[in-house]
N, C-alpha and C positions, 0 to 999 in steps of 0.2 A: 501667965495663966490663960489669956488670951488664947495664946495659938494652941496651946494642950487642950484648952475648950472647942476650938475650931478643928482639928485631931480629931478629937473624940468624934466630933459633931459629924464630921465625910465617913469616919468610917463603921458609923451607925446608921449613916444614909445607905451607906454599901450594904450592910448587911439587910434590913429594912427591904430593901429594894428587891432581894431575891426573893424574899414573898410574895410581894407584888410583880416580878416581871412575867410579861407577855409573853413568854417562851422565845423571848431573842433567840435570833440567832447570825453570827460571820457569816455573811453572804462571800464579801470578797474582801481578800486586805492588799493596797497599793503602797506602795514606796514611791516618794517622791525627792529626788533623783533618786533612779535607777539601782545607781551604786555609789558607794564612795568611802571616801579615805581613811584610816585608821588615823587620826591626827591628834585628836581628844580635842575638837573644835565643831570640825564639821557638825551639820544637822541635817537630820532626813525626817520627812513629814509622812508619818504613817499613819495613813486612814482607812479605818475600818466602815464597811456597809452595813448596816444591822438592821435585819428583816423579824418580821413575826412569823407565824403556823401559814399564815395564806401568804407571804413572802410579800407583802407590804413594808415600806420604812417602819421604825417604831417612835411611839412619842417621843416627843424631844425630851430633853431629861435622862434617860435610861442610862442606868450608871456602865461602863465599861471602865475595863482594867488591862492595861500593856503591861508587859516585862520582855527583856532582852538576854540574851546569854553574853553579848558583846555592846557595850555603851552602857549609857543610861537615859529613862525618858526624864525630862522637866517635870513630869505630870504624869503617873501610874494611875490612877484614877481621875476618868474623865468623864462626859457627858455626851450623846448626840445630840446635833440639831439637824433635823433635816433627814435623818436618818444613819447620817454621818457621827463617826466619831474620830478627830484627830489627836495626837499625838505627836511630841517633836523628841526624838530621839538624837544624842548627842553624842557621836560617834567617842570610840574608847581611843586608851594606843595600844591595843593587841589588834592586828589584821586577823583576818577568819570571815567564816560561816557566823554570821548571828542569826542563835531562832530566836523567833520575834512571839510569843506566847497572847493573842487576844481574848480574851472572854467574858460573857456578861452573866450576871448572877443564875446560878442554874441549868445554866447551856454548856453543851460542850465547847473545849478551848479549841481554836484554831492556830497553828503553824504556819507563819510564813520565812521562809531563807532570806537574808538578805547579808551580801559580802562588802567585806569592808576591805579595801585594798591598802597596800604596805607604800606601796607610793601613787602620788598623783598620777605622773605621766602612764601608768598601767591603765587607767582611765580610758586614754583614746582606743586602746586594746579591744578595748568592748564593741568597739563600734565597728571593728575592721572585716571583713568578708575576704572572700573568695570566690572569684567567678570562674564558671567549669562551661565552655562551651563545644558538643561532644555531636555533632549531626549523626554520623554513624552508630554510636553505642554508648551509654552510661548509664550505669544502676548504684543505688543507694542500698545499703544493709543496712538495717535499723538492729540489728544485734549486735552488729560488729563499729557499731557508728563509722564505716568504712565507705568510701564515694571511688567508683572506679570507672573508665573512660577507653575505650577503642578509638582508631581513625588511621587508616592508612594516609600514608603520604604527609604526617604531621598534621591529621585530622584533628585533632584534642587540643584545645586553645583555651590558656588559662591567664588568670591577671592575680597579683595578689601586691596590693598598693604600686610599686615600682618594677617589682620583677612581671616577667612576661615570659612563657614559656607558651612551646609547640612539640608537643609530641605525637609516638605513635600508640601507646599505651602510656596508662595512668593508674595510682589509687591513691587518694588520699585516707589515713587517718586522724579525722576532723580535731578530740579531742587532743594530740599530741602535736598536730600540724606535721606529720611526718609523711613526705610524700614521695613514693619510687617513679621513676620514669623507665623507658625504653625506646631507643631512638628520638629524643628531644633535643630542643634546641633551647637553650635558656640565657635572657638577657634581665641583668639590672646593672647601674652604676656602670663601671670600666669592662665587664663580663659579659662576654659574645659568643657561644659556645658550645658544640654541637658535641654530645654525646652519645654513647652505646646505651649505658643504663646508668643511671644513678641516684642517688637518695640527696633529696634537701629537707633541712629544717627551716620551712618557710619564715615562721618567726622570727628566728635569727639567721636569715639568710645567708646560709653557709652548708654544706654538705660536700661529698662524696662522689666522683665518678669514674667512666673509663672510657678514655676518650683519646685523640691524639691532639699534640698541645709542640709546641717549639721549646724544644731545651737547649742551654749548651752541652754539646755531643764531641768528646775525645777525635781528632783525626791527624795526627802526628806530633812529632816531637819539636823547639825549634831548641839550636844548643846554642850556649852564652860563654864560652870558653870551655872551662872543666865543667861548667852547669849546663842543664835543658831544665824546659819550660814545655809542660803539657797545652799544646793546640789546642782549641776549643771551638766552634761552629755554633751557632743554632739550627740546627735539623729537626725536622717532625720525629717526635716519638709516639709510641702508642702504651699508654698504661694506666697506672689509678693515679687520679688525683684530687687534691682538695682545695675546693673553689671558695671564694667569697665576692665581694663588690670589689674586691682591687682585682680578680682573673683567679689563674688556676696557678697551682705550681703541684710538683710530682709529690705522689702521697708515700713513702718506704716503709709507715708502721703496719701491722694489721688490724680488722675492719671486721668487724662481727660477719660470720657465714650467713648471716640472713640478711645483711644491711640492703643489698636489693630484691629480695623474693616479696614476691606479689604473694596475700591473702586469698583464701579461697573463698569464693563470696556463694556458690552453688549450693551451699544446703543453709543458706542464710531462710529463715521462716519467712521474715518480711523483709519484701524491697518494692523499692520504687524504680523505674524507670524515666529518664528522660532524654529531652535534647538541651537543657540549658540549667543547669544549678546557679543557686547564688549560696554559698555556706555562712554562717554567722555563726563561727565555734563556739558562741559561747552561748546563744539562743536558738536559732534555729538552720534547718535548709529550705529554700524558695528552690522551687523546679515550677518550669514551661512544660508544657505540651509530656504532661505526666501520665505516668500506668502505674498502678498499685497492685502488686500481686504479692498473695498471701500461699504457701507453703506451691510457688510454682504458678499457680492459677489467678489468670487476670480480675479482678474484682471491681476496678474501676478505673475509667479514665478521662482525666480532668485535664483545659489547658491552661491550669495555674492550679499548685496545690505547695503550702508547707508543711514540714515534719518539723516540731517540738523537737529539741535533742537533751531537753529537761525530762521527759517523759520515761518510767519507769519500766511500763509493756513492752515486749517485743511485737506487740503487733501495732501496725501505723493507725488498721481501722480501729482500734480500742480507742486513739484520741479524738473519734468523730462520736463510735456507739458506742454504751456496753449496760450491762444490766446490773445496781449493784442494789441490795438486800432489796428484791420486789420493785425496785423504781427504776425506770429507762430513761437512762442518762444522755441525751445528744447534745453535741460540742458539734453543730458540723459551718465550717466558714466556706460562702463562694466568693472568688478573689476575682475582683474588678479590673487591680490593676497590681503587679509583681515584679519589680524590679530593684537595682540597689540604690536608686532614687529617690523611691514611690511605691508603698505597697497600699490597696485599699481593700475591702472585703465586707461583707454582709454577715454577722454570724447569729445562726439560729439555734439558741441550747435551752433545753429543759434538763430536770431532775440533778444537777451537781450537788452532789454531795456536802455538808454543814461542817466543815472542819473534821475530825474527827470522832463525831458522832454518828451516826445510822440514817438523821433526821436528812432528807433531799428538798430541795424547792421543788412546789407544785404548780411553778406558772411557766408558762412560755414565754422566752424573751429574745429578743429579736435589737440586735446592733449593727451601727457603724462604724465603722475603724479605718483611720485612714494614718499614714505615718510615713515621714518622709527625713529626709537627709541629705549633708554632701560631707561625704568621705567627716573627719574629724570636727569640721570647722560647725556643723549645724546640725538639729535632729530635733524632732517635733512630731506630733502625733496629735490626732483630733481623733474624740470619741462621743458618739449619740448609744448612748444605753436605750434599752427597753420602750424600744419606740412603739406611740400607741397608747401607753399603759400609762398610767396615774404617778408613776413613781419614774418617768423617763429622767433621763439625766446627759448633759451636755459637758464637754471637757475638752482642754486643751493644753497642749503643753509645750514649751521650746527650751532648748539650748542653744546657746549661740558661743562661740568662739571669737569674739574681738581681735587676739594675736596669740604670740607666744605665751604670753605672759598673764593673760584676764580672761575669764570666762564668765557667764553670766546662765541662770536658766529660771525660768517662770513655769507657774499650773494656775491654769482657774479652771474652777465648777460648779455649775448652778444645778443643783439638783428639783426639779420640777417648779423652776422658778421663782420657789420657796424661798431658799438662803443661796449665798454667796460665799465660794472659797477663794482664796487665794495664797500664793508662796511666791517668795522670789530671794533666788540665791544669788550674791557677785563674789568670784576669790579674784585677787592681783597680787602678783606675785613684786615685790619691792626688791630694791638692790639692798639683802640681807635682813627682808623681812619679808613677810606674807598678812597682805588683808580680806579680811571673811566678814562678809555681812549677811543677816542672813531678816528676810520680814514675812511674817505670817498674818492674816488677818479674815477674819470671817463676820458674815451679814445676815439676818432676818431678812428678806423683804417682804414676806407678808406675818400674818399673828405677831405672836408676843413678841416685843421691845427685844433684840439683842446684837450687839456688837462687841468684840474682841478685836484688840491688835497687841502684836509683838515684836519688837525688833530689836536685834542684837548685833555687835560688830567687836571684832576680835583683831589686833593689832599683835604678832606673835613675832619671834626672833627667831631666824633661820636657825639651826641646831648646833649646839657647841659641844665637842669634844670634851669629858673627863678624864684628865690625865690619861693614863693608860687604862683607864675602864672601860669595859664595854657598855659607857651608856653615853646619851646625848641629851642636852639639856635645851630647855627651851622656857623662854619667857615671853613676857608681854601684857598690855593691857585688855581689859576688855570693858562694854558696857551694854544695858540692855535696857528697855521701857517697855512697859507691859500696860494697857487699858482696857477696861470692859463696863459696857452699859446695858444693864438687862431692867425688866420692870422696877426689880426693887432697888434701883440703884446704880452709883458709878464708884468704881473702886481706879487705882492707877500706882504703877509702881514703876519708878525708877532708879538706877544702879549703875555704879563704877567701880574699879578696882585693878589689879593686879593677878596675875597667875603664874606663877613656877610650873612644869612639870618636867618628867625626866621617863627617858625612856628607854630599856632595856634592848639592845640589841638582839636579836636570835640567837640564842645560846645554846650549842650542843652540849648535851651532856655525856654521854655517850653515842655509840652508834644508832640506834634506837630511840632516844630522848631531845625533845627540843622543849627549851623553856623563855616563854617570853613575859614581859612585866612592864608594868608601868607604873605613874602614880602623878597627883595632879595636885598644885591647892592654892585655892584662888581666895580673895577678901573683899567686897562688894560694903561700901557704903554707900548713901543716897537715901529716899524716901521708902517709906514701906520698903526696907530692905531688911529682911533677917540679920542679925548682928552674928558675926563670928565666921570660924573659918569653915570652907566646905574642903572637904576633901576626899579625893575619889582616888582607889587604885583598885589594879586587877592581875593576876599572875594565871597563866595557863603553861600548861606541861601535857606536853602531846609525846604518846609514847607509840609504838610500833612492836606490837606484840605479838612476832613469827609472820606467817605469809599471810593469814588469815584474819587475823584480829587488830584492832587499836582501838587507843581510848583518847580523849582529852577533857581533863581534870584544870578547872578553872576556879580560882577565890577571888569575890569581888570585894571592896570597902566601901562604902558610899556612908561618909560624914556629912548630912547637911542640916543647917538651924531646924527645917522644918520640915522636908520629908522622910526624913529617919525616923522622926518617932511616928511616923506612919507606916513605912514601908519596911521599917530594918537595915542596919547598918552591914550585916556581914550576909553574905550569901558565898552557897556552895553548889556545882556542876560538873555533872559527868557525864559525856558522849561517850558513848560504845557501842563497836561494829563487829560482825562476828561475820562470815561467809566461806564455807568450806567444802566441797562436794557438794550432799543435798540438802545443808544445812544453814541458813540464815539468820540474823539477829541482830535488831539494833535496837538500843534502851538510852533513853534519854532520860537525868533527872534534874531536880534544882532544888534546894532547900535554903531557908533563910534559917541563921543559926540563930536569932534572936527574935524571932516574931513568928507565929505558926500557919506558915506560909509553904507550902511545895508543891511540887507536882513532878509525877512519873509517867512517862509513856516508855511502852514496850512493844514491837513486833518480832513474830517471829513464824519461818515457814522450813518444813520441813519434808522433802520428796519420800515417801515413803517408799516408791517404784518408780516403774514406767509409768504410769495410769495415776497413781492415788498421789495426793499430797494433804498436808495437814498447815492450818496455816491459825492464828491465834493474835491479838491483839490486845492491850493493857492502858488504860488512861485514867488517872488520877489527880485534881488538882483541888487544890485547899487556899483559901484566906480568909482567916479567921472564923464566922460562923460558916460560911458560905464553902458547899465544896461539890465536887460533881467525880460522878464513879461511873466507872463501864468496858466492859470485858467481851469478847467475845472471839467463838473458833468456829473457824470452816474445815470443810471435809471436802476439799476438791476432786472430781474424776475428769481425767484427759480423753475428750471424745477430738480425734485430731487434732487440728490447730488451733482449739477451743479447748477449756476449761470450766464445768459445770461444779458451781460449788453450792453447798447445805450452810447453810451461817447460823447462828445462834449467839443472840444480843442478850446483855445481863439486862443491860436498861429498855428493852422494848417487850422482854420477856417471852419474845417469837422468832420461830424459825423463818428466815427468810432467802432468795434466792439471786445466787452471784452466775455472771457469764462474765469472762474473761479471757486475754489472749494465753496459751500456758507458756509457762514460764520456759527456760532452759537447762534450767539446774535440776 
């Protein structure tokens, strides 16, 4: 009866609370690591900023609430200090997209992405670049995500980990890593090799050319009695062939008619120019000695500038200005220092928009940012917020790489020298085991009394084959200790046990259909530990619905002594993407099937011509008394490479006014 009392007791504070809060509101939401593994161990630290109407922190206390489409947190219901709210989110075994759902009573919810990857070593992937150095000519499309390069005499000088290429034309496209050459030269591994034109798939370094190469070449007969033996030479030939790290050898299948046609980058809206890229497919591109031009016409020229390749505009100056419902939004960084080393910058932004709400912050703020690396083995970042202002904030972060086998990565942040965060992650990888520890811990250092610590460590068994199944089984120990000391007290819990879980292979079901699955269930004795079994599982089924649409339809389970009868044991989600001509949509929902819990978000834009378009948005989210509604449609007109839109908010109850870059659809 206890813990039903204690139940009761948080989520009457939840509810409570929306009448009383300060008009919170998601300033920013962080992940702490980056990324990472679908494993159903891992942990990621996701901390939300929560501001008031003047964009101050809010009192300590103010209740917030996480959920996840992929994982689960420890703690759906949590508290700031500091301004801060964290959250430790415990990765699932389905890999994907998780939207990560932040909110606090009566404000709108915020979306953050965060990807859980299918294996660890995808991990260093993230980090890898590509360096583009082009003296003569290279422009960036920001439509086309497409990087292209000139340079007579093998002007065009590229690196990407081990391979090194020299050509005389270039294009990369960034998201597929597929890139044509023309008269290059390209070496990795045993491969030295001068071709006409060819296509490589730099990730898997391997592709396509045509080029002349030494083969064995037919040149007479020799005879062995009543028998001959065809003569054989190595002579230069010239023709297609297919390359990798061991050389080339001659290619006889056929090769799609476009495998080497260069993209036409001339009526790209936005591009950038430079003399030096650095790409980072999966974040951004760093350019030197830049020009930004917008439909043709030079607009600005900077000598260090990055493009977002997250950003959804086709135009680059949208990620610096734009105007959204009446508030002028500037994002603009000047970059100190730009390299695949070293990046530093100064960024000055007012008015960013409150998650998917209307509401913008009303203050100017003004950061540091400095972040660095080497190749796979190191990466760290330091960050001064809002310097000046009452609510500045300091932060630091590293990863480190020890070998093959260990990896380690640390955050601390002092938000106005107030309190103290901290995280610190180590995996090692064992001869037919894997260990994960993972310790969280946060500080007061001035007002009221309060400290938290948590630490967990996870002892798993490499994965075992079921008979002919497609599934992989995994076991192991784990344990965890948890303490907190606030004015009214010190509470402390600690725990040991066992966990099974088993996980489903990628399963096609048809050509169209992939279905993945999991499930978990671990037994924890010790102190202040809930008695009985938790158990977690999750099935998603992603379909491909013609050229234009998909969905992925996700069921979770989540059995535990004590957040189920909080949270709900079964939930239900559905992603859907619609894009066709001049028509777009995508509708996100989730429902708990046993506690009255959901939320729906909807957009959708539709070109009605050259000129006009119609565009519309939906958000809905509910837990228990507490819920928050808001709708609204614009009426956009294309004045050039601009977009002027009319917007109309259910919840502000006023017409207000959008600049944007226009779309292309």
């Amino acid at each position: 009866m206890k813990k039903l009392g204690l139940i009761a007791t948080i989520a009457l504070a939840f509810v409570a609370t929306s009448a009383l809060a300060q008009n919170g509101q998601i300033r920013s939401i962080n992940a702490f690591p980056t990324m990472s593994v679908a494993d159903a161990r891992s942990t990621v630290t996701i901390t939300a900023l929560v501001v008031n109407s003047k964009g101050n922190p809010v009192a300590d206390g103010t209740q917030v609430t996480f959920s996840s489409t992929l994982g689960s947190f420890r703690s759906e219901l949590v508290t700031t200090q500091g301004g801060r709210a964290q959250a430790i989110l415990v990765a699932g075994g389905v890999p994907g997209t998780a939207i990560i759902t932040v909110r606090t009573p009566g404000a709108a919810p915020t979306n953050y992405e965060f990807e859980f990857l299918s294996d660890r070593a995808l991990l260093s992937s993230a980090k890898e670049y590509v360096e583009i150095v082009a003296p003569g000519y290279m422009t960036f499309s920001m439509d086309e995500k497409i990087i292209g390069a000139a340079g007579l005499n093998h002007g065009v000088h590229i690196r990407y980990r081990d391979v090194e290429i020299d050509a005389d034309d270039m294009q990369l496209n960034i998201p597929t890593y597929e890139m044509r050459l023309k008269k290059a030269k390209i070496k990795f591994g045993d491969l030295d090799q001068e071709f006409d034109e060819c296509y490589i798939k730099l990730n898997q370094r391997k592709g396509y050319g045509v080029t002349t190469f030494i083969a064995p070449t037919p040149v007479g007969f020799k005879g062995f009695g009543n028998a001959f033996q065809i003569v054989n030479e190595d002579k230069p030939r010239y023709g297609l062939v297919e390359f990798n790290s061991n050389g080339v050898k001659p290619y006889n299948k056929k090769i799609s008619s476009t495998a080497f046609e260069f993209t036409d980058l001339s009526e790209s809206l936005s591009m950038v120019s430079a003399k030096k890229a650095v790409v980072f497919p999966r974040k951004e591109v760093q350019f030197q000695k830049a020009e930004v031009l917008i439909g043709g016409v030079k607009v600005m020229k900077l000598p260090l500038y990055s493009v977002s390749l997250m950003s959804g505009s086709a135009l680059v100056t949208d990620q610096i200005v734009n105007v959204n419902d009446n508030q002028l939004a500037i994002d603009y960084p000047y970059y100190l220092s730009l390299k695949p080393g070293e990046t530093s910058a100064v960024r000055l932004r007012t008015g960013q928009r409150y998650g998917r709400g209307s509401t913008a912050s009303r203050g100017v703020f003004l950061d540091y940012e400095m972040s660095w690396n080497k190749g796979d083995d190191m990466d760290g970042g330091l960050t001064v917020s809002s310097i000046a202002r009452k609510d500045w904030s300091i932060g630091v972060r590293q990863f480190y790489r020890f070998d093959s086998r260990s990896t380690a990565s640390a955050f601390l942040e002092m938000p106005a020298g107030r309190n103290l965060f901290g995280n610190l992650n180590y995996n090692r990888q064992l001869d037919g085991w894997n260990l994960s520890f993972y310790g969280n811990a946060s500080q007061a250092l001035t007002g009221s009394k309060f400290q938290s610590q948590s630490y967990s460590m996870a002892l798993e068994r490499d994965p075992m084959k079921v008979g002919k199944l497609p599934i992989k089984l995994f076991y192991g120990i784990t344990a965890d200790h948890k303490t907190a000391t606030t004015t009214l007290g010190n509470s402390a819990q600690s725990g040991y046990g066992v966990r099974v879980r088993s996980q489903l292979n990628p399963t096609r079901i048809d050509n169209y259909s992939t279905l993945n699955a999991s499930f978990a269930v671990s037994q924890l004795e010790g102190r202040n530990v809930a008695q009985g079994l938790t158990l977690l599982g999750s099935a998603s089924l992603s379909r491909q619905l013609g050229n234009a649409a998909s969905m992925v339809a996700t069921y979770d389970y989540s059995q535990d002594p004590f957040s189920s009868q909080l949270l709900g044991s079964h939930r239900l989600s559905l992603q859907a993407f619609y894009n066709s001509g001049r028509t777009g949509f995508t509708f996100f929902g989730t429902k708990s099937l046993d506690l009255d819990r959901y939320s729906y978000y909807a957009d959708m834009n539709y070109r009605v011509s050259g000129l006009w378009r119609l565009m519309g948005s939906y958000t809905f989210d509910k837990y228990l008394n507490d819920s928050y509604l808001d709708y609204n449609a614009t009426i956009a007109y294309r004045l050039g490479i601009r977009e002027l839109g009319l917007t109309w908010s259910y919840r502000t109850k006023r017409f207000g006014i959008q600049v944007f870059g226009a779309t292309l659809n």
